[in-house]
N, C-alpha and C positions, 0 to 999 in steps of 0.2 A: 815275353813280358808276362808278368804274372800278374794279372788283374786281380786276383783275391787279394790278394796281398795290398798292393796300393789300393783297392776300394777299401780295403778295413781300417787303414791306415787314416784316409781320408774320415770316414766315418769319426775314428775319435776324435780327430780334429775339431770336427763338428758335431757335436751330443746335445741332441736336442731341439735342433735347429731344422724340424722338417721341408722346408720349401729348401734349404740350401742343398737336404739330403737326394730330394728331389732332381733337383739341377744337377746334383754329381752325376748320378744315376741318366741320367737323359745322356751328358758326357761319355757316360762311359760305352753306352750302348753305340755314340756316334762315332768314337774313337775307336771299336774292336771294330766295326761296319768301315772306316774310311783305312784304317793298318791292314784288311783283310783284302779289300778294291786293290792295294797298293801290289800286295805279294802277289797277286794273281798277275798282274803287269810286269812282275822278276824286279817288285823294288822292294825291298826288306829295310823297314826302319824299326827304332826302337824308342820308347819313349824315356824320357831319363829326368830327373829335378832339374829346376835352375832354369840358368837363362842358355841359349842354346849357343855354341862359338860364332863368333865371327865370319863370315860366312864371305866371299871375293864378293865386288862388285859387278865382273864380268862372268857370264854375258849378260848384255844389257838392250834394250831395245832403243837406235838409233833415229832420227828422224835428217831429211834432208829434203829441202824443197821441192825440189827435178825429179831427185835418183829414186825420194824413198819417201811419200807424202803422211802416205799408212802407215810406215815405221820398218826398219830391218832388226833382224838381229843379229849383233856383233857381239864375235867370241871372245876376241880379248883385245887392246891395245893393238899389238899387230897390227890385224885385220884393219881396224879402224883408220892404223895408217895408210895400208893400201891403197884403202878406199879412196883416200885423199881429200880435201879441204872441203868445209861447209856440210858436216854434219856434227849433228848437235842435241843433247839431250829428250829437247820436247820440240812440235814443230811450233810452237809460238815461238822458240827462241829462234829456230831456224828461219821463221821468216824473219825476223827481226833482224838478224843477220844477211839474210839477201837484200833485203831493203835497203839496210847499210850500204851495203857493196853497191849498188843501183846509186844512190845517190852520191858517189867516191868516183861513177866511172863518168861524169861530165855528161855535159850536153851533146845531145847527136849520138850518142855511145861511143865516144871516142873518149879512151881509158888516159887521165892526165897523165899517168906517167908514159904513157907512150911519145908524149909528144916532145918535141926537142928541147931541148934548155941553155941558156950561154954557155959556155967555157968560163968559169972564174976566171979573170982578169982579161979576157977580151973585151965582153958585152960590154959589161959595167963602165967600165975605162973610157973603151970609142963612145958611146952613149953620151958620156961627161964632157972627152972631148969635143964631140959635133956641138954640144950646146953653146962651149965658151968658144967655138970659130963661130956660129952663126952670131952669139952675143957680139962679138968683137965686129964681125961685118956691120952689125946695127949700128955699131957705136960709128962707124969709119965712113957709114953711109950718110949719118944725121951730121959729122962734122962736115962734109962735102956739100952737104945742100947747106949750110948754114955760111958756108963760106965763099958761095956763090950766090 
């Protein structure tokens, strides 16, 4: 990077304007100081105009109620599946979501879809029928005493 250059550059920009020259200046001194920390660690960046590319989402830091209260880090997608269900960007969502899930798996902790359920066209049907034998008994019971 050649700092003469962009610092002059920046200057004309600004003619005249001591306190902004100022502020460049402070800039620039933090900018050689934080790209200089960088190389010595074997990271080499460069400064350049504009707005800088689009940059992946992953990795990102997960949260999960159980697994990961403090937060993981996840590399990419993948990973993430691996890891398998109920993690979630912040942990206020992730509680939000085990809450969820708490109040889905019934009373006693017994998960409703575990529990059994008719057959279509058994339950419902016998159910209908036992109603109109018992109804019909009523009826057959009340003619009997009325007829006695």
């Amino acid at each position: 990077m050649d700092w003469n250059t962009l610092k002059r550059r920046l200057q004309a920009e600004h003619p005249g304007d001591p306190r902004t020259l100022a502020y460049l200046e402070k800039a620039f001194e933090l900018g050689k100081e934080a790209l200089e920390i960088f190389a010595k660690h074997g990271h080499q960046f460069h400064l350049a105009p504009g707005p800088s590319p689009a940059s992946s989402e992953w990795p990102k830091m997960m949260f999960h109620v159980e697994a990961a209260p403090n937060g993981r880090m996840v590399r990419d997608e993948f990973e993430l599946y691996d890891l398998g269900d109920g993690w979630c960007n912040s942990l206020e969502e992730a509680q939000v979501r085990d809450g969820i899930m708490a109040q889905f798996t019934g009373r006693g902790g017994v998960n409703r879809r575990s529990l059994p359920s008719p057959v279509p066209g058994q339950g419902v049907t016998s159910k209908i029928d036992e109603a109109g034998a018992k109804a019909q008994r009523i009826a057959e019971f009340k003619e009997k005493r009325n007829v006695k």
